[in-house]
N, C-alpha and C positions, 0 to 999 in steps of 0.2 A: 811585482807590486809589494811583496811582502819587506823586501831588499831596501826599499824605500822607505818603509815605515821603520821596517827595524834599523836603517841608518841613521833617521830619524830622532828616534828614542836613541839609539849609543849618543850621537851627539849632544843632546840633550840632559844626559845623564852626566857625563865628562867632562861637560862645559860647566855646572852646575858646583862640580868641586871648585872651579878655579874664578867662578862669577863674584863679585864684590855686591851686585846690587840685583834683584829680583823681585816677582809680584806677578797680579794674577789680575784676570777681569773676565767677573761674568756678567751678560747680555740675555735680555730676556724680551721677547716681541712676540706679542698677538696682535694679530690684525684679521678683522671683517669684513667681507664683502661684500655686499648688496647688491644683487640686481634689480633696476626698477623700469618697468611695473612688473611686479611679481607672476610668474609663469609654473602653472605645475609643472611642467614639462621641463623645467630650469629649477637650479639648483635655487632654495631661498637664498641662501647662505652660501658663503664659502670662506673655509675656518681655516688659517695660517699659523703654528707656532715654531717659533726659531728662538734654541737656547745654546747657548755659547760657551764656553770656558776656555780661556787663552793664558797660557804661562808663560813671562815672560824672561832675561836675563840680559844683563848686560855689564862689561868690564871694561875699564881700560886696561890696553896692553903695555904701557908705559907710564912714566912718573910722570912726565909732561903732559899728559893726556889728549897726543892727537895722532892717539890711533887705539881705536876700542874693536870689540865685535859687542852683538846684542843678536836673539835671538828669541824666536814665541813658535810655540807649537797650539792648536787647537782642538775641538771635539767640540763635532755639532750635531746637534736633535733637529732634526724638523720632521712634523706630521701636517701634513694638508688635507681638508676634508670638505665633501660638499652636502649640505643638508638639503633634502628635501621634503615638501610637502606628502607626500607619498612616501610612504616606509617602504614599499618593495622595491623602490630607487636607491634606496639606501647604500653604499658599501663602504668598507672598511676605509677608515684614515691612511692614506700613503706616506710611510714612515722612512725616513729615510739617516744614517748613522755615518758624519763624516770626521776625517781626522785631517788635518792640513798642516804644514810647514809654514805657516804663515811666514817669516822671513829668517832668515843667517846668514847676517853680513859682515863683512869686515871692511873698516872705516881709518883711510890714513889721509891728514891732516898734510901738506905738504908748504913748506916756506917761500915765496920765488921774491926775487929781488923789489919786485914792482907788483906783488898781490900775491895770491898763493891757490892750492889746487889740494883740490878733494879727488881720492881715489876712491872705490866704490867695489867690494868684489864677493859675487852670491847670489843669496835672493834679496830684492829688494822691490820698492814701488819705482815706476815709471809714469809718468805723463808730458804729452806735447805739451805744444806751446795752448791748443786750444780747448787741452782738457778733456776732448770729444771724441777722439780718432783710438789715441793711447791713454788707458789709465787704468795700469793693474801693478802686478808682481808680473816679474824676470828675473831668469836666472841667467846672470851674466858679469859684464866688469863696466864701468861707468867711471869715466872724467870729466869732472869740470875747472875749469880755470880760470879765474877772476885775474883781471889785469887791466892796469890803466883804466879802469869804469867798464871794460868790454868783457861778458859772459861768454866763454866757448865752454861749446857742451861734446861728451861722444860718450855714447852706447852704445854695446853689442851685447846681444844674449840669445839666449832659444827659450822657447814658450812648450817644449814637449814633458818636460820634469813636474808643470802644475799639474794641478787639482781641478779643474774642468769645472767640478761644484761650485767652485769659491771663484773662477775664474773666466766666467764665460766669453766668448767671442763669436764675432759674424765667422768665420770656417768652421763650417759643420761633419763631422764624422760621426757614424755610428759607434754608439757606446750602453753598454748597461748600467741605468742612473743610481741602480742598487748596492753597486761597488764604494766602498766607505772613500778610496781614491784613486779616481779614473782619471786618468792622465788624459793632457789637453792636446789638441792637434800641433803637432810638431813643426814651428815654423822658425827659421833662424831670423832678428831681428835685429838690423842697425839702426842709427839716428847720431845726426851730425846736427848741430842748432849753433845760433852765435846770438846774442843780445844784445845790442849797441846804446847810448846815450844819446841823445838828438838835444837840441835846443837847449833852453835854460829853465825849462819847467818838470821836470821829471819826466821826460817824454822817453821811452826806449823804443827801438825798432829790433821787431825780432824777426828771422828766418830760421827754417828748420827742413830736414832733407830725413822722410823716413824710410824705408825699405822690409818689407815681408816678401821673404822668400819660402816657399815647402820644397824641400827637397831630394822628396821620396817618390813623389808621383810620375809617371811618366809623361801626362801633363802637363806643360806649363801651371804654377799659380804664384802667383807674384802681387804684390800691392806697394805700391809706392804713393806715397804722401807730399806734397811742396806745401809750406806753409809759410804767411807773412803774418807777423799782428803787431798792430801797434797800439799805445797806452800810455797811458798819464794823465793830466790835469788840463780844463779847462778852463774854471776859475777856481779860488779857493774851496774845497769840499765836493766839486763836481769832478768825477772822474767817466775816463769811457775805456771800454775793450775792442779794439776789434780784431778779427782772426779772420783772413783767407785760407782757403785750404781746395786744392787741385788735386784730382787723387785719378793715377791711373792704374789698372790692374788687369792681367792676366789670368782668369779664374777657371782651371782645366780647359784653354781654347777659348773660350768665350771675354770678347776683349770689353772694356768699358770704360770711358772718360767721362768723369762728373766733377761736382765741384761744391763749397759747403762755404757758406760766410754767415759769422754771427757777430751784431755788434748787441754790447753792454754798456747804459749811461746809470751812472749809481750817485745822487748825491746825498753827503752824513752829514749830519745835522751832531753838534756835540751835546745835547739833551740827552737824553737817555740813551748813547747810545745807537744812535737808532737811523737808520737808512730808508732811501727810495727809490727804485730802481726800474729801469727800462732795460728789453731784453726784446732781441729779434735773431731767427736764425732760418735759415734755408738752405737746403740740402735737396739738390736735386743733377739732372742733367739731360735736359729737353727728353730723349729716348732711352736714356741712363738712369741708372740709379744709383747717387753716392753711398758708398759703403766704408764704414768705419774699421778698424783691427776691434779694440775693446768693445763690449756687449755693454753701449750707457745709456739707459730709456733718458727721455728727456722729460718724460710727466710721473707721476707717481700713483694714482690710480689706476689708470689703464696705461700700461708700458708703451709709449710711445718712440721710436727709435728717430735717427738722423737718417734717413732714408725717403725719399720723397717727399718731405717733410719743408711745411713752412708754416712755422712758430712766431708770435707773438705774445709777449705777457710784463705782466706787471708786478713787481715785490717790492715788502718793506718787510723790515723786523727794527724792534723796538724792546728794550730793557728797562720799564716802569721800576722794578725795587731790583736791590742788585741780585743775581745769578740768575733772573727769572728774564728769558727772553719770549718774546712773540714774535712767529713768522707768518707772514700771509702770501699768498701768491692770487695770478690770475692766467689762466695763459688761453688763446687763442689757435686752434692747429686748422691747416689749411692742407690740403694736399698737392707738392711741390711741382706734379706735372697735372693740365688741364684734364680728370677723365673724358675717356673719348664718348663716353653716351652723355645723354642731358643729365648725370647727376652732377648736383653742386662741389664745386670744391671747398667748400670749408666742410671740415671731417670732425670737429666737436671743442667744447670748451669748457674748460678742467676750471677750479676755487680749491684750494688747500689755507688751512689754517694751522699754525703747530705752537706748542708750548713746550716749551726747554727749562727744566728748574736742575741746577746742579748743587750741591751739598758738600764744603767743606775739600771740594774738588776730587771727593770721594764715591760720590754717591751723585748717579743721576736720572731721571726721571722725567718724559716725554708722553705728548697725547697730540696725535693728528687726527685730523677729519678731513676728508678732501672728498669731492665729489665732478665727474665725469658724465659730460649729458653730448651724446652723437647728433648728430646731422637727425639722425631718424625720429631723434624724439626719446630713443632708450637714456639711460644714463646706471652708473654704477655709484653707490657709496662707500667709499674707505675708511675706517677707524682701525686707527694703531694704538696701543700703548706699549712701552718703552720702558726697562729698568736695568741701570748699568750699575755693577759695585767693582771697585779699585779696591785691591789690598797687594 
């Protein structure tokens, strides 16, 4: 571990002499949580704070500049605490101190006759096609190639070099949450995608082939991904998404077939800015349970995951004066397979409101509320606020 950090920092420091452009962002978020109706026996409260510092660097390698590296390392604070009505409930804030590589990449620009291809080689982000399955940091090499209007895509990397903290996913191994960088379960990752042109309206069809293998266990565990989605316009301002997704996997012996489809209708309005949106997703598989690679809640109050999961909800966001947006949502969750006793399947229904003001594109500043009411009649309330500064 140590080996990592101090590669880390050298890199960082050495890169540093020969960087042309740099800067820093720090992040600051408290958030509340309420449970209601209030329970001595239950925490009132539960207190959240996460503080950030990220530094960042980037150069080009040539006078042409199509081929750079850039890189950020980080240092995070967080203390979670539960308050009770009862002081001898009381105990300490769980405090936890993380350092992370957030990414070092190296980026080459490439010419071809007929479009041109980006090379990709380090840590970097990844996400599929649907957003949902794949969406973190890898460490790996990544092509794409633009030709004739047709996207081909190809990934490979391992996921055993992250930060677990900063990185979560559905493979779970035991670990100690107190280590500033606990390395994440070790899986080697491919993905092969193409994105095609259809019709005369911006219509693209895409396919995607993703593959998680571990290859320490004696075990089998494997996850594979097939994915279609297609997108574009149905009249002026009206757009849709939709994404299939068929996922089979291997998880120590234990075999499972499920399947995940969400579509998205968004139509923007050129006033303020401002959008309207329709959202639907299900994830399930009659005696199965679809399971994603990346750890992505789908509600923000109470973490709701892709996993037996059938979503319904509504958004818009709107920009009245400029930098100042408003978001609202609604969403509907439903439980994706029938439980077998007489409880209901609909499992609770989430409201979010959020305010976005940014500053000189320097400075920015955020406040949510969201609130979560179950089946049973409990519900929790959320409030965040938010303060970001760029230098």
């Amino acid at each position: 571990m140590k080996r990592i950090l101090s590669t880390a920092l050298f890199l960082f420091v050495a890169v540093a002499g020969f960087a042309v452009d740099g800067g820093g962002i720090i992040t600051s978020n408290t958030g509340f949580l309420l449970p209601l109706p209030s329970d001595k026996e239950k925490p009132v409260t539960n207190l959240s704070n996460y503080e950030k510092v990220s530094l960042w660097l980037t150069n080009n390698m040539n006078k042409k500049g199509n081929s750079f590296f850039d890189m950020q390392i980080s240092y995070l604070f967080t203390a979670n605490s539960k308050v009770f009505t009862d002081s001898s409930k009381q105990k300490d804030p769980v405090i936890n101190h993380i350092v992370d590589l957030d990414y070092f990449n190296f980026v080459f620009f490439i010419p071809l006759d007929k479009g041109k291809a980006k090379l990709n080689f380090g840590r970097y982000g990844v996400m599929d096609q649907s957003g949902i399955v794949l969406n973190q940091k890898i460490d790996g090499v990544s092509v794409d190639v633009v030709t004739s209007g047709i996207n081909f895509g190809f990934d490979f990397g391992f996921t055993g070099l992250l930060n677990r903290h900063t990185t979560p996913v559905y493979p779970k191994l035991k670990y100690d949450p107190s280590i500033i960088y606990s390395l994440s379960p070790a899986y080697l990752a491919l993905s092969v995608d193409a994105v095609f042109p259809i019709g005369k309206y911006d219509h693209t069809l895409g396919v995607q082939i993703l593959g998680f293998i571990q290859p320490k266990f004696k075990k089998p565990d494997y996850h594979t991904f097939f994915e279609i989605s297609l997108k574009g316009s149905i009249i002026p301002g009206l757009m849709f998404d939709f994404t299939g997704v068929a996922n089979i996997r291997n998880s120590f012996g234990y075999k499972q077939n499920a399947c995940m489809g969400s579509l998205k209708l968004e139509y923007y309005f050129n006033k303020y800015n401002s959008l309207f949106g329709f959202k639907s997703l299900y994830a399930g598989g009659g005696d199965h349970t679809f399971v994603g690679f990346s750890k992505i809640p789908l509600t923000k109050v109470k973490p709701m995951f892709p996993m037996n999961t059938w979503l319904m909800g509504l958004y818009a966001s709107i920009e009245p004066v400029d930098s100042l947006i408003i978001k609202m949502s609604t969403d509907m969750l439903f439980y994706g397979k029938k439980p077998k006793s007489s409880k209901s399947p609909f499992n609770g229904f989430e409201w979010n409101v959020g305010l976005n003001y940014t500053l000189l594109q320097d400075v920015y500043a955020g406040f949510d509320v969201g609130h979560f009411i179950s089946a049973s009649g409990s519900s929790d309330l959320l409030m965040n606020l938010k303060f970001m500064l760029s230098f």
